[in-house]
C-alpha positions as CSV (number, residue, x, y, z in Angstrom):
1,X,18.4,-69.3,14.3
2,X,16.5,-66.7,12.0
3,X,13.6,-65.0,14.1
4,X,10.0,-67.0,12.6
5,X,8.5,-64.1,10.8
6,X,11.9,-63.9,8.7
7,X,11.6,-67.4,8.1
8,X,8.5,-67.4,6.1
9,X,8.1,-65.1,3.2
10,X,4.6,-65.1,2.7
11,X,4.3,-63.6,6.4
12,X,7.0,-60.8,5.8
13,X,4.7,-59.6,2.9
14,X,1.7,-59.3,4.6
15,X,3.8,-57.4,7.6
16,X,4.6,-54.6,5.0
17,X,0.9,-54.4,3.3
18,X,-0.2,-54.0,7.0
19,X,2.7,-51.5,7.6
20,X,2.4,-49.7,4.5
21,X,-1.7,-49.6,4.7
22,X,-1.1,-48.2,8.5
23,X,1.4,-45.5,7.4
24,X,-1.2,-44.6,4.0
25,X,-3.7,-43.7,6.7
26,X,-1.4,-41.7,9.1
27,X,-0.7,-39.5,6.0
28,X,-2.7,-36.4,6.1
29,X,-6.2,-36.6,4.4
30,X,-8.2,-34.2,2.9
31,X,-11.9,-34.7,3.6
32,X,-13.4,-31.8,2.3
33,X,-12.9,-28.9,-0.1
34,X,-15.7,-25.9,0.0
35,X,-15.5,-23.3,-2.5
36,X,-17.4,-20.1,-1.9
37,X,-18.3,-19.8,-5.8
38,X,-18.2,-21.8,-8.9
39,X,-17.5,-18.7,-10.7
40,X,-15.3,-15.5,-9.3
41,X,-14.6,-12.1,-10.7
42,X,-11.4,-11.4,-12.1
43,X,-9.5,-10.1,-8.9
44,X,-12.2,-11.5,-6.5
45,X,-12.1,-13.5,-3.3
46,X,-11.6,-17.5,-4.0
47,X,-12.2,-19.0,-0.3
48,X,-11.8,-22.6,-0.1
49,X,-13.1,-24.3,3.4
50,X,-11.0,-27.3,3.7
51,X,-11.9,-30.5,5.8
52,X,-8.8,-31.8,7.6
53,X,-7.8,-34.7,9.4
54,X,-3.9,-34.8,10.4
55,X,-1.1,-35.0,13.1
56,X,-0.2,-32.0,14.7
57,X,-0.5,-29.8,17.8
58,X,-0.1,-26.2,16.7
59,X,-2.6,-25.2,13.9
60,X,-0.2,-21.9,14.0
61,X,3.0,-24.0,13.1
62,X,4.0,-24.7,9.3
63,X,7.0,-27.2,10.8
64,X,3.3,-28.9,12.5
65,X,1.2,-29.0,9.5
66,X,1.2,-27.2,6.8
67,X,-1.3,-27.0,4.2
68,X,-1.5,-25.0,0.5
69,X,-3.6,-24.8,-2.2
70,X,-1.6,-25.5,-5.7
71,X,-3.4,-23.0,-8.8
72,X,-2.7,-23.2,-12.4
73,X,-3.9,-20.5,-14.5
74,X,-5.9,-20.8,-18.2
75,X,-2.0,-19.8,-19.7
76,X,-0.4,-22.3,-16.8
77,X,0.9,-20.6,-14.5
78,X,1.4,-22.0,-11.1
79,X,0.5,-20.5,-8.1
80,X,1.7,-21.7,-4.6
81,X,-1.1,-20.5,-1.8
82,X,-0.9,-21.1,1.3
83,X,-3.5,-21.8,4.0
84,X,-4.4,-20.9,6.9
85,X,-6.5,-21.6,10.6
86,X,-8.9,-19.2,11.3
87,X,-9.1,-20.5,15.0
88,X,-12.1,-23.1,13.6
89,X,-11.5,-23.9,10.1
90,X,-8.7,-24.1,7.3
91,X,-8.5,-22.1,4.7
92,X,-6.9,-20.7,1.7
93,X,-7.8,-17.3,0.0
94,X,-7.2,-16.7,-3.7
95,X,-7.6,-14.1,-6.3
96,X,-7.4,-15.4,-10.1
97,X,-5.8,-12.4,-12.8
98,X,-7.1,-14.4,-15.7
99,X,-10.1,-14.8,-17.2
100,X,-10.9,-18.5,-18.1
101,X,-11.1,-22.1,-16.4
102,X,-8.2,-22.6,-13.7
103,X,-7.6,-25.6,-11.5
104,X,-6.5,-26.0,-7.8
105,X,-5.6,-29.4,-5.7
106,X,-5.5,-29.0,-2.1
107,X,-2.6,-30.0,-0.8
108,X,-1.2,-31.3,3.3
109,X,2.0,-32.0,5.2
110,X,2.4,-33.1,8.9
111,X,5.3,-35.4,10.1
112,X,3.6,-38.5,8.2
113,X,3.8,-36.9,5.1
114,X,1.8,-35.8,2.3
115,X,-1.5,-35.6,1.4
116,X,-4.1,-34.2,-1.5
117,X,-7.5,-33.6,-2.3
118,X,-9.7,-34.0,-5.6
119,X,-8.6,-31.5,-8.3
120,X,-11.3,-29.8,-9.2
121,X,-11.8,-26.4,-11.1
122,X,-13.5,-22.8,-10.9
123,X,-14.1,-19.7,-13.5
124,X,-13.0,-16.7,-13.4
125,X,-15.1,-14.1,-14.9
126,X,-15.0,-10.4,-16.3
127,X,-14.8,-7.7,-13.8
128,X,-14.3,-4.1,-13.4
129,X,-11.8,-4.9,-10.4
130,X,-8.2,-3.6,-12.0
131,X,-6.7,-5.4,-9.1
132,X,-3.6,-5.3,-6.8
133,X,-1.3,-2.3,-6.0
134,X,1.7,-2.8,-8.2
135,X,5.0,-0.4,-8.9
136,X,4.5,0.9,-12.4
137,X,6.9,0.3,-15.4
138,X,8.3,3.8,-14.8
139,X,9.3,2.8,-11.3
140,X,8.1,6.2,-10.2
141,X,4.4,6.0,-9.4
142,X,1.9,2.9,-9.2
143,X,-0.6,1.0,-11.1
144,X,-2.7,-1.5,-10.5
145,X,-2.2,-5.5,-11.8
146,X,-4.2,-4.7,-15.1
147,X,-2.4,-1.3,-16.0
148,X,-4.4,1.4,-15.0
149,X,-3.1,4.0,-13.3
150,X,-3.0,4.6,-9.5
151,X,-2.3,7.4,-7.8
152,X,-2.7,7.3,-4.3
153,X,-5.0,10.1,-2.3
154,X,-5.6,9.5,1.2
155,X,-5.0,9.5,5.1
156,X,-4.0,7.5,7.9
157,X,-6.7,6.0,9.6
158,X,-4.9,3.8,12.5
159,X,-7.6,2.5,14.2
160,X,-11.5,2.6,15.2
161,X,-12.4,2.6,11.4
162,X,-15.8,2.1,10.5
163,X,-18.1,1.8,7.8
164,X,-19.0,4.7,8.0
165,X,-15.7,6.2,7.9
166,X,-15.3,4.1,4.9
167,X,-17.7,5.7,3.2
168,X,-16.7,9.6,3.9
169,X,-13.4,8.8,2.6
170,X,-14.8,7.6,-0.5
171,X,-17.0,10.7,-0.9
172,X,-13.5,13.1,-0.5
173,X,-11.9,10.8,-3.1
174,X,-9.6,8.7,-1.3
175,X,-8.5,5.7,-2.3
176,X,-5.8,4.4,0.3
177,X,-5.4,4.4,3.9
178,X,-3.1,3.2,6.7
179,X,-3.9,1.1,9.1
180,X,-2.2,-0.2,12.3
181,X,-2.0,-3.7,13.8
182,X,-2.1,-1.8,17.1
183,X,-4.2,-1.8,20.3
184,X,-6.0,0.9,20.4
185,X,-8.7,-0.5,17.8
186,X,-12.3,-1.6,18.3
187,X,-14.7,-4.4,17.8
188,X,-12.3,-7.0,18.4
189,X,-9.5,-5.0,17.1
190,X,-7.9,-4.0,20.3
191,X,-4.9,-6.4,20.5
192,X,-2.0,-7.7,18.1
193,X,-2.4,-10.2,15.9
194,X,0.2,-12.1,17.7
195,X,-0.8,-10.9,21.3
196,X,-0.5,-11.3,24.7
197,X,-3.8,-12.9,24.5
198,X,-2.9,-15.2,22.0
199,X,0.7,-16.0,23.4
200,X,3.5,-16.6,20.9
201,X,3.0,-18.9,17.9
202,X,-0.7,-18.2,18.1
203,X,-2.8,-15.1,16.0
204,X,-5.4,-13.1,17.9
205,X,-8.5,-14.5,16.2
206,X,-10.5,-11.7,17.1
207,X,-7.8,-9.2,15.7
208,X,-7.8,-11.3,12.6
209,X,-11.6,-11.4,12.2
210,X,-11.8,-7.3,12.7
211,X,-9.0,-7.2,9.6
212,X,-10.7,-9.3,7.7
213,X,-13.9,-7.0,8.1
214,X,-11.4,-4.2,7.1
215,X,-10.3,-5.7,4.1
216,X,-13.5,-6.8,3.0
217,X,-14.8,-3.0,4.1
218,X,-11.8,-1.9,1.6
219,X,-12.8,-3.8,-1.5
220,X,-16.5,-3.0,-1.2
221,X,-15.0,0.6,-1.2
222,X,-12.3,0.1,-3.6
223,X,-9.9,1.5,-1.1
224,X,-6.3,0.1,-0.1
225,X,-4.7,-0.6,3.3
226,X,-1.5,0.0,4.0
227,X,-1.2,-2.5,6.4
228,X,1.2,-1.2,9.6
229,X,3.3,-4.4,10.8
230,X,4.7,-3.0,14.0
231,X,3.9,0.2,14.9
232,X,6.6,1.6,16.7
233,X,4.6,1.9,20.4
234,X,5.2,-2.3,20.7
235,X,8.7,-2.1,20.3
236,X,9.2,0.6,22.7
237,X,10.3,0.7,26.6
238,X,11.7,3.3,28.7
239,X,12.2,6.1,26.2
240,X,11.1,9.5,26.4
241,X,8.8,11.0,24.0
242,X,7.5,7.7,23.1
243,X,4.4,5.5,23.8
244,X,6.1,2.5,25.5
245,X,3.8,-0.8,24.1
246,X,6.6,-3.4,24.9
247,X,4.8,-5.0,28.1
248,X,1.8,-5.8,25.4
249,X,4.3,-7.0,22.9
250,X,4.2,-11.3,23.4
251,X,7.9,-11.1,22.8
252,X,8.8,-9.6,26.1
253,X,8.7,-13.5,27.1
254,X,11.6,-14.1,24.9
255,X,13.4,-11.4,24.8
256,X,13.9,-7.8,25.4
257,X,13.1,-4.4,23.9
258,X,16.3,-3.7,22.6
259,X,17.2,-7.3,21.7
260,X,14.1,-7.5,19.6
261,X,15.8,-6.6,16.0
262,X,18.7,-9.4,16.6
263,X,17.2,-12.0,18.6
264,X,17.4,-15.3,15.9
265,X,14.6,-17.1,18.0
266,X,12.2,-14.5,17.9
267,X,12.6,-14.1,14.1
268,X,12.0,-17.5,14.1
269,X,8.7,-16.6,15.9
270,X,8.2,-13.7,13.5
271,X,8.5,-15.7,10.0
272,X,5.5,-17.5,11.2
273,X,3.6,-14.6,11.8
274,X,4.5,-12.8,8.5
275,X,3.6,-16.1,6.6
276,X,0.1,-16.3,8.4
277,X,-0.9,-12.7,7.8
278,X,0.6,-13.1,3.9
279,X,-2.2,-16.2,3.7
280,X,-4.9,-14.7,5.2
281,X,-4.9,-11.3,3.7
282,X,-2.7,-11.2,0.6
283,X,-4.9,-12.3,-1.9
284,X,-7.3,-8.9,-1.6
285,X,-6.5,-5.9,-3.7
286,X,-8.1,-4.2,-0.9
287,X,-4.2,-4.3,0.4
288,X,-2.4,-1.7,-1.2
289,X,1.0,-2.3,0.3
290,X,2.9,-4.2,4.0
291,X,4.2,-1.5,5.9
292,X,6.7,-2.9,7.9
293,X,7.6,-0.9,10.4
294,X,6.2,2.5,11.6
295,X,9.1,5.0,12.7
296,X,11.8,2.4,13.8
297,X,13.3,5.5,15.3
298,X,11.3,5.5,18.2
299,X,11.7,1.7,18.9
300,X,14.0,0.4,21.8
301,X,16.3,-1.4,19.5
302,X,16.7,1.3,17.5
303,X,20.3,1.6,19.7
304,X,22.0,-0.7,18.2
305,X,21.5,0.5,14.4
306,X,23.6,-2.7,12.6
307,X,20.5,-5.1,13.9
308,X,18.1,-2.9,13.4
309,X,18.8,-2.3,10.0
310,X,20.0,-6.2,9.3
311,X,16.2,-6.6,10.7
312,X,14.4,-4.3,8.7
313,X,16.2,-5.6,5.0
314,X,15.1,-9.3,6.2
315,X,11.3,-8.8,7.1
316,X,11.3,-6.4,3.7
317,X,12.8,-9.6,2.1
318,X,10.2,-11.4,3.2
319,X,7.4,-9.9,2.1
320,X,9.0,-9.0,-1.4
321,X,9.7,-12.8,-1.6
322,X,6.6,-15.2,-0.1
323,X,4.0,-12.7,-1.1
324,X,2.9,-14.2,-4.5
325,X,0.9,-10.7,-5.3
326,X,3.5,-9.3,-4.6
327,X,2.1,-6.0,-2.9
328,X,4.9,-3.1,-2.5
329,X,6.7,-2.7,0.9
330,X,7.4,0.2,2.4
331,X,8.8,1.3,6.2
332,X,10.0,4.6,8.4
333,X,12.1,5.7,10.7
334,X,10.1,9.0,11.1
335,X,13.0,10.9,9.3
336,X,15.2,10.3,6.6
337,X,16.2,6.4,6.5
338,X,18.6,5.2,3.7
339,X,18.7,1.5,4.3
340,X,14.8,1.1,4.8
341,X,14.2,3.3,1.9
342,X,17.0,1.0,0.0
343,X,15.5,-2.1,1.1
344,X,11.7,-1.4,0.6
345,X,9.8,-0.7,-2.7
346,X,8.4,2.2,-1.4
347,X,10.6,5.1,0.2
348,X,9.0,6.7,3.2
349,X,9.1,9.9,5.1
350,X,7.4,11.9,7.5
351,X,6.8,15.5,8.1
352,X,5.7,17.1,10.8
353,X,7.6,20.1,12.1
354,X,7.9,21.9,9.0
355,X,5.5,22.2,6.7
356,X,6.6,25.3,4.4
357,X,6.7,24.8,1.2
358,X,11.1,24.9,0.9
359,X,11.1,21.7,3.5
360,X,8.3,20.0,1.8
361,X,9.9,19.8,-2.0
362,X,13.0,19.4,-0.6
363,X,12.1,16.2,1.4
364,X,10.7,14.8,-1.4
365,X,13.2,15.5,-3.8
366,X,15.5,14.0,-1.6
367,X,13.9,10.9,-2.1
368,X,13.4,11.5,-5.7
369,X,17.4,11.6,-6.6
370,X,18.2,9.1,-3.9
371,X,15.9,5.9,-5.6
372,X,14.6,5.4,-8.6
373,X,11.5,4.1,-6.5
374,X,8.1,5.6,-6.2
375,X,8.2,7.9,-2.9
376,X,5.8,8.1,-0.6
377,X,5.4,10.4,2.6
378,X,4.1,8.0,5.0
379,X,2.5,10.5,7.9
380,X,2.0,13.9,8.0
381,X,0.5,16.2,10.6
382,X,-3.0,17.2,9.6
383,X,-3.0,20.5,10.5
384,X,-6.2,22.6,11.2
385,X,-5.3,25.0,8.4
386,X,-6.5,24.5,5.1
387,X,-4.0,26.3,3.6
388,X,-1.0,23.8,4.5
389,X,-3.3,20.7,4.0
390,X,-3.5,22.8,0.5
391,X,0.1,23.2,0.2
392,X,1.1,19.6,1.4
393,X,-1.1,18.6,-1.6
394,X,-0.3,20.2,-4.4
395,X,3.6,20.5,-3.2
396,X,4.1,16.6,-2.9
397,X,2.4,16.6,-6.0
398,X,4.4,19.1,-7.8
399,X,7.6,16.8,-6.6
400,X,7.0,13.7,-8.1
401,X,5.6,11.8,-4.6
402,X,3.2,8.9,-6.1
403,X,0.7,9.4,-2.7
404,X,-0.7,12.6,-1.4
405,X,1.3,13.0,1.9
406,X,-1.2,10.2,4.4
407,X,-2.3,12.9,7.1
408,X,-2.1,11.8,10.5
409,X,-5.3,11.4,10.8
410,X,-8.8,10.7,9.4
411,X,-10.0,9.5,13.0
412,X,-8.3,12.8,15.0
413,X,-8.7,16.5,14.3
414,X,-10.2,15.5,10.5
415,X,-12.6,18.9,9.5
416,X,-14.3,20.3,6.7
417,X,-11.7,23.0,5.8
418,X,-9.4,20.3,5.3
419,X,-11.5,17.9,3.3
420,X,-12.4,20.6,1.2
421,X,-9.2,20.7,-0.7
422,X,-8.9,17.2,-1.7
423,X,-11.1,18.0,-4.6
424,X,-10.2,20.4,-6.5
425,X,-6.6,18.8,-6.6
426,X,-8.4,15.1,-7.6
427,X,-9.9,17.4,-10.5
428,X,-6.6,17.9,-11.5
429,X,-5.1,14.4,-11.9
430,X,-8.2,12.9,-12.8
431,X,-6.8,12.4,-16.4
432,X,-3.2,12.2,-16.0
433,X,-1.9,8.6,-16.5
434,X,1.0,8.2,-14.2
435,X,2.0,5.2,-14.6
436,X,2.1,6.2,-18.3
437,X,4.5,8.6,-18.2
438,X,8.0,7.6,-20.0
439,X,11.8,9.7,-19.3
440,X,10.2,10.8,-15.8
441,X,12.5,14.2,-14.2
442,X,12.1,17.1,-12.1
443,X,10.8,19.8,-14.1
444,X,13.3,22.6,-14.9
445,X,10.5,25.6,-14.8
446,X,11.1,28.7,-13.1
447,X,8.8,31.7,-12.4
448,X,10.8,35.0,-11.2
449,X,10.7,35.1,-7.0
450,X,8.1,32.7,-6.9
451,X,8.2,29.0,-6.0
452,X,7.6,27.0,-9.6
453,X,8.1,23.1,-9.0
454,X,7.2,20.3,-12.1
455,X,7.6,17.3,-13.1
456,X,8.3,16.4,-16.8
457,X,7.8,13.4,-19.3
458,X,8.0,12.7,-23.0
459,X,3.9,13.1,-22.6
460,X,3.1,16.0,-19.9
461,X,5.0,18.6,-17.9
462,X,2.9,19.2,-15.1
463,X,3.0,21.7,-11.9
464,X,2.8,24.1,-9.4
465,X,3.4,27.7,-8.5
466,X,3.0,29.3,-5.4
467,X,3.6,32.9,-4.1
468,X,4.2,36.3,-6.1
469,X,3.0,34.8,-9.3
470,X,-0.2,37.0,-10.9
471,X,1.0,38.4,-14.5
472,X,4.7,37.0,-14.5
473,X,6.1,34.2,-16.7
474,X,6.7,30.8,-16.5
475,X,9.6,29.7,-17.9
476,X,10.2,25.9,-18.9
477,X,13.4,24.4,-20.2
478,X,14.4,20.9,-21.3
479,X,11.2,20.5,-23.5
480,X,11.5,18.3,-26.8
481,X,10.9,20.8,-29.8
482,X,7.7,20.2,-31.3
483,X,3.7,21.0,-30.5
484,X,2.0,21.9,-26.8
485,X,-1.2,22.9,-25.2
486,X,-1.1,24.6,-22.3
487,X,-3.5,24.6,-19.3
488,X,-3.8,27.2,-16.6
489,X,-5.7,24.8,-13.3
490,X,-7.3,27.3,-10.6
491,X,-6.1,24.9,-7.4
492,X,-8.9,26.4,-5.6
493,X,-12.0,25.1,-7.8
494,X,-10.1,22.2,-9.7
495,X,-10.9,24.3,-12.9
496,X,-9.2,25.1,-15.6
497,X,-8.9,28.9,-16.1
498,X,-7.4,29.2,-20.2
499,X,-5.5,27.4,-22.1
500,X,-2.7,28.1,-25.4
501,X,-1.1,25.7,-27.8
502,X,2.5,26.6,-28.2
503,X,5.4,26.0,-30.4
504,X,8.3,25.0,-28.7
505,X,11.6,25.5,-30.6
506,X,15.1,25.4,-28.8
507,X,14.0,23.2,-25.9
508,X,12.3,26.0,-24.1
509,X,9.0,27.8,-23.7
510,X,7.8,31.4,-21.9
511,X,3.9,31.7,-21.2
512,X,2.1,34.3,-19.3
513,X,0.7,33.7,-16.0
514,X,-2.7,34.8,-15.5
515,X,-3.4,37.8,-13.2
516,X,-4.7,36.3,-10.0
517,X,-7.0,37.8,-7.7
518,X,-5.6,38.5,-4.1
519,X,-6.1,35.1,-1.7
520,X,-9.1,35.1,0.1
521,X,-8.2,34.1,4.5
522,X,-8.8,30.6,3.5
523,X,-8.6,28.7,0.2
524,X,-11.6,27.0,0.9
525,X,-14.0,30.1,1.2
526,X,-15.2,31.8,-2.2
527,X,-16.2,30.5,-5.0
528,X,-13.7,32.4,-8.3
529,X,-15.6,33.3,-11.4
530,X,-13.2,30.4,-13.2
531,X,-16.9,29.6,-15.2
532,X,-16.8,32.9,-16.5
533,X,-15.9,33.7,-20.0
534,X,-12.3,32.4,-20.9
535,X,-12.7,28.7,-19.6
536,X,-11.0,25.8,-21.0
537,X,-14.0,26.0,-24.2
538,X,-12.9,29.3,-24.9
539,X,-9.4,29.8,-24.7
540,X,-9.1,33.0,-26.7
541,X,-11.7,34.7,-24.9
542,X,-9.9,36.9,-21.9
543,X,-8.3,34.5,-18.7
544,X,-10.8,34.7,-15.3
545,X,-8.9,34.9,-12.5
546,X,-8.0,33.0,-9.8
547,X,-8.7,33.6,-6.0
548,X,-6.0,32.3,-5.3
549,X,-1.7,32.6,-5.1
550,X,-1.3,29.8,-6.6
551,X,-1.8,27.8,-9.9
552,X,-1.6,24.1,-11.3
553,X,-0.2,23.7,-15.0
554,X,-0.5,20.8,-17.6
555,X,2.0,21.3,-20.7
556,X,0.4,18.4,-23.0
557,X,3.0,17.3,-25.7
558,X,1.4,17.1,-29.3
């Protein structure tokens, strides 16, 4: 005999309207969308507060509920965003790169199923904002998202950053910084952002809330993080020479030190993380690029190379791939590192030891010929000298690096000497459009027993010399035949001391170097009569000359 409810049909329909009505309200439900503006600034913050109600136990967790904004552009494009808890609210951070009317739905998942808000719209205005951090068509310096060129001058500044700090860098000139997600940080900064505190499969909310002061710090400034993943200390335990962080690291529940880099449930733990901190700070061109990993070299793990380098091409993967701004990556070992600098957009060095001029260019060159990538050197010591901060300048420059060496740091043993040659050498590139510059190669320029480094395009050979260089000649070969104008830079003022148009025939040119006056004890003392007669206004009049041993050079094509 057939159970009673199968036995009358008008029953089994009103069993599945009840059913299905029960599951339409289990399914998640968007009750509110809040957007901090109608209308937003090309490249500015788009912060949507979003009412929730769902089924889950883990605000952290994706697999527990998961919730993304979907935005189509004025030329419909579609743009995946994902949100994120902020330990009180959802949200979802955006930044539009067209001008014009876009639209959004909100969009959430739990184990019911699916759920949407009301589409709605918002503007996006004008701006002077020129966006994120991008690799330039050249693929050997940077731009930003609209074009213009970027050419990054700056420090490492790992922790206790303030406004105020903020604002000194932007005085000097700087324009990028690197910061850790370390411990040693203030104002709620002093943890991970998946801590101890937090445990694993949570975020720190108060290291969160101190980077999103940073960032917002950053855009006010128009400065860019380089945003430090895992600084080395938190992988590290038991080896010498080494700050050992491991027993603040969350994932010493899981696993150990040295089983970090191949341990598959604690990349589980780790995708999570990279996800949330991709949604939560991605959007802001105030990030100029995810650093992955700061000197894997001196990380416990680091003894059993095959993981450690599967590990570092698969979180590099996964920035490159779920960040939809796609900011650069970059990572060190604290040395040379071929499979980091193979995996990540930006190849990274360090120097520290050896700061002559021979190891700088050489370093630099190396990664120069070994990726078509723009190079970066991602710490260097900031000496107290003036002279080698000088030298690290205008050397990386000179060797085709697309950052000033970051000096470790802005926070620890800055001065004045040293700030006081980050201006003459901004003088210099002020006007140079890097990520401009087509058939990009090391210069072939020589100057006899003298160090003479360039880089050359079909628009501008530019360079350095350093040493015995007062009255020789520069030599340059390689050059397309045609028209030139030659400037002579004083690296000391950030002035130019004469300049020449030339004729090149044959490929090559030979120019005078001007007679320099001897180098005063530091390159930052003196003023040199470069405003005398002979400036760039007056290039026939008789060359000043430099106080300096070294010079800058701009061959301009045409």
């Amino acid at each position: 005999m057939k159970p009673f409810l199968l036995r009358h049909p008008i029953l089994q329909i009103l069993t599945l309207l009840v059913v299905s009505t029960l599951w339409l309200k289990a399914v998640p439900v968007i009750t509110s969308v809040r957007r901090n503006a109608d209308r937003v600034g090309k490249y500015a913050k788009l912060e949507l507060t979003v009412g929730l109600t769902a089924v889950y136990t883990n605000a952290y967790n994706p697999d527990d509920i998961d919730v993304w904004g979907e935005f189509t552009s004025p030329s419909h494009k579609l743009w995946k965003i994902n949100g994120f808890y902020n330990g009180a609210q959802w949200k979802i951070r955006f930044a539009a790169n067209e001008t014009g009317d876009w639209s959004y739905v909100v969009k959430a998942k739990d184990a019911t199923g699916t759920g949407q808000g009301t589409p709605a719209r918002f503007t996006c205005k004008v701006s002077t904002n020129h966006g994120w951090v991008r690799i330039a068509p050249n693929h050997r310096y940077l731009a930003y998202d609209d074009g213009t060129s970027f050419y990054g001058v700056g420090a490492c500044y790992p922790w206790g950053d303030t406004t105020g700090g903020f604002d000194r860098m932007r005085a000097l000139g700087l324009n990028i910084y690197v910061y850790w997600n370390g411990t040693y940080d203030r104002d709620g900064g002093n943890n991970l952002i998946e801590s101890t505190n937090s445990g694993l499969g949570s975020y720190d909310q108060g290291k969160c809330a101190r980077l999103d002061r940073l960032i917002t710090w950053s855009e006010e400034r128009g400065l860019g993080m380089i945003l430090v993943v895992w600084p080395h200390d938190y992988l590290c335990e038991g080896m010498r020479g080494w700050t050992h962080g491991w027993s603040r690291n969350p994932y010493n529940t899981i696993t150990t030190s040295r089983g970090f880099y191949g341990d598959t449930n604690a990349w589980a733990y780790q995708e999570k993380m990279y996800r949330y901190i991709i949604a939560r700070w991605g959007y802001s061109a105030g990030l100029a690029s995810w650093q992955t990993i700061d000197e894997i070299a001196g990380t416990s793990g680091w003894s059993n190379r095959v993981d450690a380098n599967v590990w570092a091409g698969k979180i590099a993967a996964y920035f490159q791939h779920n960040d939809f701004f796609k900011h650069p990556t970059t990572a060190s070992h604290g040395d040379f590192w071929d499979e980091g600098n193979k995996g990540n957009d930006l190849p990274n060095t360090e120097v520290y030891r050896n700061s002559s001029t021979s190891n700088l260019v050489s370093t630099i060159h190396r990664l120069w010929n070994g990726y078509e990538k723009p190079c970066i050197m991602g710490e260097t010591g900031l000496d107290r000298s003036a002279r080698i901060v000088h030298r690290k300048l205008w050397a990386g420059l000179a060797s085709g690096i697309s950052v000033t060496p970051l000096f470790w740091s802005f926070n620890q043993g800055w001065n004045n000497a040293a700030a006081s040659q980050f201006a003459p050498f901004e003088k210099f590139i002020a006007d140079i459009n890097f990520a401009g510059l087509t058939s990009l190669a090391q210069a072939k320029v020589a100057v006899p027993d003298a160090g003479a480094y360039g880089i050359t395009s079909d628009q501008l050979t530019f360079g350095w010399l350093t040493g015995d260089i007062s009255g020789k000649t520069l030599s340059v070969t390689g050059l397309k035949n045609g028209a030139y104008h030659l400037e002579w830079w004083d690296c000391a003022t950030g002035s130019v001391l004469s300049t020449k148009n030339l004729l090149v025939a044959g490929g090559s040119l030979s120019a005078d170097i001007p007679v320099l006056a001897p180098p005063p004890e530091n390159p930052s003392a003196g003023a040199t009569n470069s405003q005398a007669a002979g400036s760039a206004n007056n290039p026939t009049a008789a060359s000043p000359a430099a106080a300096s041993d070294d010079l800058a050079f701009k061959i301009i094509r045409g």
